[in-house]
C-alpha positions in Angstrom: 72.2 91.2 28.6 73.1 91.2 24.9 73.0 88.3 22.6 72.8 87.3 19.4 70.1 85.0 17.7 71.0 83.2 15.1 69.0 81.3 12.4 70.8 78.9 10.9 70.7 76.8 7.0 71.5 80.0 4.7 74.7 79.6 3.0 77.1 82.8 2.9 77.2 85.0 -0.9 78.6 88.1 -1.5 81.5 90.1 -0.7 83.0 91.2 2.7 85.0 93.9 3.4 87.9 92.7 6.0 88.7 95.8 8.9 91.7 96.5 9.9 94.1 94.0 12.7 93.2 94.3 15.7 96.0 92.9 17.2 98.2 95.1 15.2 95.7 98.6 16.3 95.5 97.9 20.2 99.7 97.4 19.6 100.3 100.3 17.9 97.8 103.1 19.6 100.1 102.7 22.9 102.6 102.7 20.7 101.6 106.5 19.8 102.9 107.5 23.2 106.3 107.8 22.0 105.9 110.1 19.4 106.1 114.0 19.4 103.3 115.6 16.8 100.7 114.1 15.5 99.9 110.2 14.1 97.1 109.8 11.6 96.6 106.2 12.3 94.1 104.7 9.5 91.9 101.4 9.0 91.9 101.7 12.9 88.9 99.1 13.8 85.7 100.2 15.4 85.5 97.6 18.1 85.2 97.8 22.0 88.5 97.1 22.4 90.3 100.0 21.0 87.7 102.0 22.5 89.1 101.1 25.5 92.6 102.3 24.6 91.8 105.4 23.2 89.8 106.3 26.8 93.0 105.6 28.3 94.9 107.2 26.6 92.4 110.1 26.5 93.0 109.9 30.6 96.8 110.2 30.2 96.2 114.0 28.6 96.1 112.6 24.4 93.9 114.7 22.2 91.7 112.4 20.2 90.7 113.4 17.1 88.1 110.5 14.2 87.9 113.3 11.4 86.3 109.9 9.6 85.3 106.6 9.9 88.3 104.1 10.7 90.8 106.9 11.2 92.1 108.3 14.6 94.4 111.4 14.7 96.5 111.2 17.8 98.7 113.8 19.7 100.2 112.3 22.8 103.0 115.0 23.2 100.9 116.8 26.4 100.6 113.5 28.4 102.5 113.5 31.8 101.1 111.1 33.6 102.6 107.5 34.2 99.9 105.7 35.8 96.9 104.9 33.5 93.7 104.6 34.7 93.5 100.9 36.9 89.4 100.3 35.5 90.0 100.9 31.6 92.9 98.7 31.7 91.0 95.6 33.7 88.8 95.5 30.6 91.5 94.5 28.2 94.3 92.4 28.2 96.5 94.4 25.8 96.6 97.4 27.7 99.8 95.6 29.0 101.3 97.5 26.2 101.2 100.4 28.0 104.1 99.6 30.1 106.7 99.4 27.3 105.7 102.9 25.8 105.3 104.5 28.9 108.6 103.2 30.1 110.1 104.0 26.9 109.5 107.5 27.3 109.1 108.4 30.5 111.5 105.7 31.7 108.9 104.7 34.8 105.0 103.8 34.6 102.6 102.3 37.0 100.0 99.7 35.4 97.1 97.7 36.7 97.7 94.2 35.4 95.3 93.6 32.6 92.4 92.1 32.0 90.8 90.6 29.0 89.7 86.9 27.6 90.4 84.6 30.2 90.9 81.3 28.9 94.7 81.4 30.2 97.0 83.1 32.5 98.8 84.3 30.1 101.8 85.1 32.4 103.9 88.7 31.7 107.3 87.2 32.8 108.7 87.2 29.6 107.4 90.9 29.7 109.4 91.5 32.7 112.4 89.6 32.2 113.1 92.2 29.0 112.3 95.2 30.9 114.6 94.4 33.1 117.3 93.5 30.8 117.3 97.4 29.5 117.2 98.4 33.1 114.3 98.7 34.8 114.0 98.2 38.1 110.4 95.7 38.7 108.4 96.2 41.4 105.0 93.5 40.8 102.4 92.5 42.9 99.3 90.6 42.3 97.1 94.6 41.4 99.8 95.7 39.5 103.0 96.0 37.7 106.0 99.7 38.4 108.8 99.9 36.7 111.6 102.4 36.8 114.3 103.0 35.5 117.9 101.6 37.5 120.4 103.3 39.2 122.2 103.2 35.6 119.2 104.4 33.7 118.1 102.8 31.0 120.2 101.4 27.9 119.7 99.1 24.9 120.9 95.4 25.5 120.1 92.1 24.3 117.2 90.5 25.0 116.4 86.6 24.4 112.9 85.1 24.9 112.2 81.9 26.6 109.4 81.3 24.1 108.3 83.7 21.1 106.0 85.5 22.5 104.3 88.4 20.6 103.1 90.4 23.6 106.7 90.3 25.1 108.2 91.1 21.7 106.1 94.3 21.0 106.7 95.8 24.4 110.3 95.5 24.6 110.3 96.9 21.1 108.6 99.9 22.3 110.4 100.1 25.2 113.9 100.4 23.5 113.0 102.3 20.3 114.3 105.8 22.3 116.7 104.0 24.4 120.9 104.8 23.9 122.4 102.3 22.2 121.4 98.8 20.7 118.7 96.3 21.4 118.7 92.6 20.3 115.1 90.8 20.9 115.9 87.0 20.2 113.7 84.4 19.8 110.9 87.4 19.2 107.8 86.8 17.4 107.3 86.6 13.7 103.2 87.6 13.7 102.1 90.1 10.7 101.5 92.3 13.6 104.6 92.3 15.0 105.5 93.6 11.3 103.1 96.2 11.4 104.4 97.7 14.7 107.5 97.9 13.6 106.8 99.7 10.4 104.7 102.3 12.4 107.3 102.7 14.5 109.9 103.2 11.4 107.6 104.9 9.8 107.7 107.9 13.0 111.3 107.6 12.8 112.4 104.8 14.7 115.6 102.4 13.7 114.0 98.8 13.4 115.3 96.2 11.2 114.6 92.1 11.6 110.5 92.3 12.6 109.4 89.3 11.0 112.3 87.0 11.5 114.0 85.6 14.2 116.1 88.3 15.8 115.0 91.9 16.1 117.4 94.9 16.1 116.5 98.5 17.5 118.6 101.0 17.3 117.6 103.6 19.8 117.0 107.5 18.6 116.2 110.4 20.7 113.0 110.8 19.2 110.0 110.3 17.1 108.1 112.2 14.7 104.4 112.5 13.5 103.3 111.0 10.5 100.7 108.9 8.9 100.2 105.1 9.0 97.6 102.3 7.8 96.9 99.6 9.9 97.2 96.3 8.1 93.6 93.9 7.4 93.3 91.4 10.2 94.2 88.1 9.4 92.3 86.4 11.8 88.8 88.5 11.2 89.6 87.4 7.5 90.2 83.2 8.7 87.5 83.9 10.7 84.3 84.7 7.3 86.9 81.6 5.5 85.7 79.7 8.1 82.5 80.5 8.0 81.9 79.8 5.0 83.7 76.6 4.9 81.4 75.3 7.7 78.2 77.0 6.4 78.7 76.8 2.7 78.4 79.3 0.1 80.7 81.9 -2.1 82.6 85.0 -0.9 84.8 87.2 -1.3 87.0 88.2 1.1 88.6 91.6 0.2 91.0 93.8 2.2 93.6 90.7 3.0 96.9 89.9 2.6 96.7 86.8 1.4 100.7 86.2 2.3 99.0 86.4 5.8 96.6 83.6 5.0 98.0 81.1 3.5 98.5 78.9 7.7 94.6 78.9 7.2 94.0 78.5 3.9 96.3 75.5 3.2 93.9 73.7 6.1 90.3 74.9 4.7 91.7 73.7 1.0 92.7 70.4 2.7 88.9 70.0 4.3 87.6 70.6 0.9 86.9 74.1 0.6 88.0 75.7 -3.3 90.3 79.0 -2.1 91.4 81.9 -4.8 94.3 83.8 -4.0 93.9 87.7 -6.0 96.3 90.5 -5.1 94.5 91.8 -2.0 91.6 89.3 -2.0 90.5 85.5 -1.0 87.3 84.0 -2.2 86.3 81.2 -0.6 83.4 78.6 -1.8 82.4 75.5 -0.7 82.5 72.4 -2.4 79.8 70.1 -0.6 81.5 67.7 2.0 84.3 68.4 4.6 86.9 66.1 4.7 88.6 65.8 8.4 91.8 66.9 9.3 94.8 67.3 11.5 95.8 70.5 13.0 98.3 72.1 15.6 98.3 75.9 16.5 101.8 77.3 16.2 103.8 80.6 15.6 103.6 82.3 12.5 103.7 81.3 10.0 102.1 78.3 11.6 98.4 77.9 12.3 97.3 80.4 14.7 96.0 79.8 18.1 93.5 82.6 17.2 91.7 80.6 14.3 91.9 77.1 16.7 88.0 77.5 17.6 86.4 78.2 14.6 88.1 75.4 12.0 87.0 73.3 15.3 83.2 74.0 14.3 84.7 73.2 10.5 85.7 69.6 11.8 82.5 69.2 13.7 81.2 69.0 10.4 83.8 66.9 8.3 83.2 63.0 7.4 85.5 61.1 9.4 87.7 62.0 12.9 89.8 65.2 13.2 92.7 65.8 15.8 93.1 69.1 16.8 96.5 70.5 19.5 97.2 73.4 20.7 100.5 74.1 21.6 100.0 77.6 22.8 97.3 77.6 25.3 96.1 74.0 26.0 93.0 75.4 28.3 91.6 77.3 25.3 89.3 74.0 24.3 87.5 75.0 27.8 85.5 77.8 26.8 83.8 76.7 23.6 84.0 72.8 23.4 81.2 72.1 26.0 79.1 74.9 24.3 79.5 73.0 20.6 78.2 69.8 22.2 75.2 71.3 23.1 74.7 71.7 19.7 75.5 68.3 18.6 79.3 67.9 17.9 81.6 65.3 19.5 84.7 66.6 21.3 86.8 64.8 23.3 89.7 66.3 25.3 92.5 64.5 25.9 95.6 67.2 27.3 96.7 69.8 24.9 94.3 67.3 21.9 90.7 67.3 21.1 89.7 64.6 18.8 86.6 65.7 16.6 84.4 63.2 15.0 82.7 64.7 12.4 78.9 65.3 12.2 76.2 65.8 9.4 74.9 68.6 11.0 74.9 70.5 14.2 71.6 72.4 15.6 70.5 74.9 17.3 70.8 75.7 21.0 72.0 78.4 23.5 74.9 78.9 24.1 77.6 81.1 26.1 80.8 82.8 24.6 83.8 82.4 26.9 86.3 84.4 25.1 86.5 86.3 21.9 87.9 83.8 19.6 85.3 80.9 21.3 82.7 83.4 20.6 83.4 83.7 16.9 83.2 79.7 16.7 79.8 79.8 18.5 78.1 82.4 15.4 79.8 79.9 12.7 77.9 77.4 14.8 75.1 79.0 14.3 75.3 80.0 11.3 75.7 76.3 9.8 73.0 74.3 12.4 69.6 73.7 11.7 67.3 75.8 13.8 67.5 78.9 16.5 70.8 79.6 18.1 71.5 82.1 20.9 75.1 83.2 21.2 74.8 85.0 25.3 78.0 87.3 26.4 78.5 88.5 22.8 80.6 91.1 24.4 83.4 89.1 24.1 83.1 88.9 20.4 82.3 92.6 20.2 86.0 93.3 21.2 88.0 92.1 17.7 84.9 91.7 15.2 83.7 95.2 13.6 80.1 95.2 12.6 79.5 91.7 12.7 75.6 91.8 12.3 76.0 93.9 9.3 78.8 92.1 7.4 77.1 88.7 8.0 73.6 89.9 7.1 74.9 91.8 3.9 76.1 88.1 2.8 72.7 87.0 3.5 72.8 85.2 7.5 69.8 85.5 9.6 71.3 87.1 12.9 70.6 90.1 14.7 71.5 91.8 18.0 68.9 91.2 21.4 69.4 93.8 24.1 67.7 92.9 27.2 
């Protein structure tokens, strides 16, 4: 099995090149199902995950088409099928987005429920409960979820959200976009990827006005046309090398951001000591010797995201005094990573939805097992700040949302490379 090895004590310098959202890019490929014609869909990230997508979507009759790196040319106008296939979309837990674009235009689909990270359930009800409001009829067992449309077909309607859930929010936004009439999504989901979908979408010819606030409004058209569309940088890959350099020291510079984007993570690094400069589509990050502690709770954007909780946790491992840390989104998360950074040293203890981290000189080496993408990530800034060896098992995990990892991290001078057993 693949892993990575890790030698730690070499502070980060140079420049990094951030790749384009994932969470935007595994959004807005299913999203390519509406459209008639072609989409040109740039700063698409090489990374397992959209690999994934484009096989299914491959299956459902697309043509394919990478006429360079980080650019996919998309024609979905052949597919007919409804029913992608059940073993691609186990792998992944976005390939729930399939059933709001299928829906959407074929008004019916039948989809394996998802697979993915597992550090949550992660329930689809807010999924469903929007589906139905524009009429679908739910059929959804424990293998899978069918949808069709209702005795009244399918309409636009107004939607409100229980919580603001970005999955939810992007799938009922694709399912309405060719839908008569209006949709209302309240209570939706104010991410940058959320943003990004909605401009893709617009950008095709769809009528959406409100992504980024609280209230979303669709106006349905009867349909969408090719075009050409840049994914935006992903903010979390981007917290992610801020991170790591917080906890491992050094000076980069972080290019390809929005800095807009960063500003949940880089209040927190600046308040645990790190220096952070803001350019017009750049960060550079550099450390300033000792990490103060901290207080953080994952929220919404704009709050801090759930996404960035385990690696600042490796940056309070290593702050003077006691951090708290809460997450409000999915309180297991602390389960796969928190055991692992012990091994290496930290102190973590759990208390609910809280960990409480008292800070550490140093952390060393050990090995250790990634239980999820974003826990994985925390395990290489691990690494890369402990004293010693440190083996990073189940990197596939971290190979779904981080493009060329080895080479961005060696090119800013980290000792790591890739073991294949």
């Amino acid at each position: 099995m693949a892993r990575y090895e890790i030698k730690g004590g070499n502070p980060l310098q140079g420049t990094v090149t951030i790749s384009g959202a994932k969470n935007a890019a595994v959004a807005i490929l299913p999203a390519a199902l509406l459209v008639k014609g072609k989409c040109r869909i740039e700063n698409v990230p090489d990374i397992s995950d959209v690999r994934i997508l484009l096989s299914i979507l491959e299956g459902l009759g697309a043509t394919v088409e990478h006429p360079c790196d980080n650019v996919i040319v998309l024609d979905c106008s052949g597919i007919s099928s409804t029913q992608p296939e059940a073993a691609l979309v186990k792998k992944m837990r976005a390939s729930y987005y399939l059933m709001g674009s299928l829906l959407g235009r074929f008004g019916k689909c039948h989809v394996a429920l998802p697979g993915g990270c597992s550090f949550a359930t992660r329930p689809i009800d807010q999924h469903i409960k929007g589906f139905k409001a524009l009429g679908a009829l739910v059929e959804e067992t424990e293998e899978y979820v069918e949808l069709a449309a209702g005795k009244n077909g399918l309409q636009g309607n107004r939607v409100c959200l229980d919580m603001a859930s970005v999955g939810a929010t992007a799938n009922i936004m694709m399912a309405a976009v060719l839908l008569p009439g209006q949709t209302f999504i309240e209570n939706a989901a104010k991410e940058p990827h959320i943003v990004d979908l909605a401009n893709f979408l617009n950008t095709m010819g769809a009528q959406v006005t409100g992504a980024g606030t609280d209230t979303i409004k669709i106006k349905g058209v009867e349909q969408l046309q090719g075009g050409t569309y840049a994914i935006i940088p992903d903010q979390i890959e981007a917290g992610t090398y801020m991170a790591a350099v917080t906890a491992a020291g050094g000076d980069v510079l972080v290019k390809n951001v929005i800095p807009k984007h960063m500003d949940c993570i880089t209040s927190k690094l600046e308040e645990m000591g790190a220096e952070v400069i803001n350019y017009d589509d750049a960060i550079r990050v550099r450390s300033t010797g000792k990490l103060h502690s901290t207080t953080v709770k994952t929220r919404p954007y704009p709050g801090f995201p759930t996404d960035m909780q385990a690696q600042i946790c490796v940056c309070m491992a290593l702050a003077e005094g006691i951090s708290h840390l809460t997450e409000s989104v999915y309180e297991t998360r602390f389960f796969g990573y928190c055991t692992e950074l012990e091994s290496m040293g930290a102190k973590i203890e759990i208390n609910g939805k809280t960990a409480t981290v008292t800070g550490r000189n140093h952390l060393k080496g050990s090995t250790v097992c990634a239980r999820d993408l974003r826990a994985g990530a925390a395990l290489v800034i691990a690494g890369l700040s402990a004293e010693g060896i440190t083996r990073v098992e189940n990197i596939h995990f971290v190979e779904r949302g981080y493009e060329n990892l080895i080479e961005k991290l060696t090119a800013l001078g980290a000792t790591i490379r890739r073991i294949d057993d």
